[in-house]
C-alpha positions as CSV (number, residue, x, y, z in Angstrom):
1,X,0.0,0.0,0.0
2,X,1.5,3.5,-1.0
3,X,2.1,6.0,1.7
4,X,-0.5,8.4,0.3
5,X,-2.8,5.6,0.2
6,X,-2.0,4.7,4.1
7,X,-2.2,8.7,5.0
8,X,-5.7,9.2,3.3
9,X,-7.2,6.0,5.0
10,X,-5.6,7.1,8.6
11,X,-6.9,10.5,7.8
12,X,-10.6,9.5,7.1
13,X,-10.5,7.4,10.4
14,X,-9.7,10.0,12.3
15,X,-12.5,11.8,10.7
16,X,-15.1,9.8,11.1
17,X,-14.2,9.1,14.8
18,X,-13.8,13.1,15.7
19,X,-17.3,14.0,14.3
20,X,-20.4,14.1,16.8
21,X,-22.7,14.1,13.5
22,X,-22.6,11.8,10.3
23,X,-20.7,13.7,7.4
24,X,-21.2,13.3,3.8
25,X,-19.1,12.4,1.4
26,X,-18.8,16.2,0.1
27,X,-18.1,17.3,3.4
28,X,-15.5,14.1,3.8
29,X,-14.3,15.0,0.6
30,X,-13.5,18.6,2.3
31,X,-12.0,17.6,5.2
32,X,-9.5,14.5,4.1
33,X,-6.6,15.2,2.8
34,X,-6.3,13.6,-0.3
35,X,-9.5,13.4,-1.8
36,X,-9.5,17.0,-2.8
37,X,-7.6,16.3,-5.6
38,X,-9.5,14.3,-7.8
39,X,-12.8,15.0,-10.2
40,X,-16.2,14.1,-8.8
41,X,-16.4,10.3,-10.4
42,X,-12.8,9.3,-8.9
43,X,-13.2,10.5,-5.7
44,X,-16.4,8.7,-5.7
45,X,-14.5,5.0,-6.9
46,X,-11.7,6.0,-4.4
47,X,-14.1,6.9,-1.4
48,X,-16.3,3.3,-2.2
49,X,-12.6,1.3,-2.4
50,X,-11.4,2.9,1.1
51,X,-14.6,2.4,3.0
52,X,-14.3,-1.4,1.3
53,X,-11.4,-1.7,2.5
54,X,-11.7,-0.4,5.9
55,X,-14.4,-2.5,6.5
56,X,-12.4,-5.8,5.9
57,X,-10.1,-4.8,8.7
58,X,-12.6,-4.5,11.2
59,X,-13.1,-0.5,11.0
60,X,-17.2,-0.4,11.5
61,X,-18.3,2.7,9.4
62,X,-21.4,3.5,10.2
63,X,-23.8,4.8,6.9
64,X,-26.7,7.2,8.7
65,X,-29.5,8.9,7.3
66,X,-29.6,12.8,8.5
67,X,-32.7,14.6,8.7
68,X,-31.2,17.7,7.6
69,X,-29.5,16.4,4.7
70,X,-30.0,14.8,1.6
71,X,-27.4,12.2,1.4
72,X,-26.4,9.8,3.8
73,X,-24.1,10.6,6.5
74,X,-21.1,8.8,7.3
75,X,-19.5,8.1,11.3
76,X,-17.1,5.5,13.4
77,X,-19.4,5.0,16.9
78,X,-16.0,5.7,19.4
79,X,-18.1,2.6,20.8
80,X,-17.8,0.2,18.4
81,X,-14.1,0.9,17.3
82,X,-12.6,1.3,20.9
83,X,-10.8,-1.5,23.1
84,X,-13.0,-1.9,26.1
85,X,-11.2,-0.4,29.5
86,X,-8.4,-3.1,30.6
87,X,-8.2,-3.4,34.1
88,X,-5.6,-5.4,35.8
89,X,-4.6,-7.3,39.4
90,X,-1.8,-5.8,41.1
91,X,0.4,-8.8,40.4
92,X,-0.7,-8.6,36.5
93,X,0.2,-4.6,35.8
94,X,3.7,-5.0,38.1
């Protein structure tokens, strides 16, 4: 996988999980780095291929109707993606 590649797909993780609202692709397209490069029709192949691909690797990304939008919304539940708190014995964390 190319380093732009890897740098895009960190990128739209971290923008799914930092937004309290579902985003659409336009405004995903905005805010990653990376997909404002391309025409309309490529960015839409590239966005389909990197949810796809997140997907497989166990990244749940959540598609949500908005009510005040047209499109559907796009978010990472913190939830679903985080490690459940660890807690250990005294003997285990020494």
């Amino acid at each position: 996988m190319s380093r732009r590649k890897t740098e895009r797909l960190l990128n739209l993780v971290i923008c799914l999980l930092a937004t309290r609202r579902p985003l659409s692709a336009e405004q995903i397209r905005q805010a990653v780095p990376g997909y404002d490069r391309d025409g309309d029709e490529a960015f839409q192949r590239m966005f389909e291929r990197d949810k796809n691909e997140l997907r497989e690797i166990g990244i749940p990304i959540d598609v949500v109707r908005d009510p005040w939008e047209d499109e559907p919304g796009y978010r990472i539940e913190r939830q679903s993606y985080e490690l459940p708190e660890i807690t250990l014995e005294a003997d285990e964390a020494a």
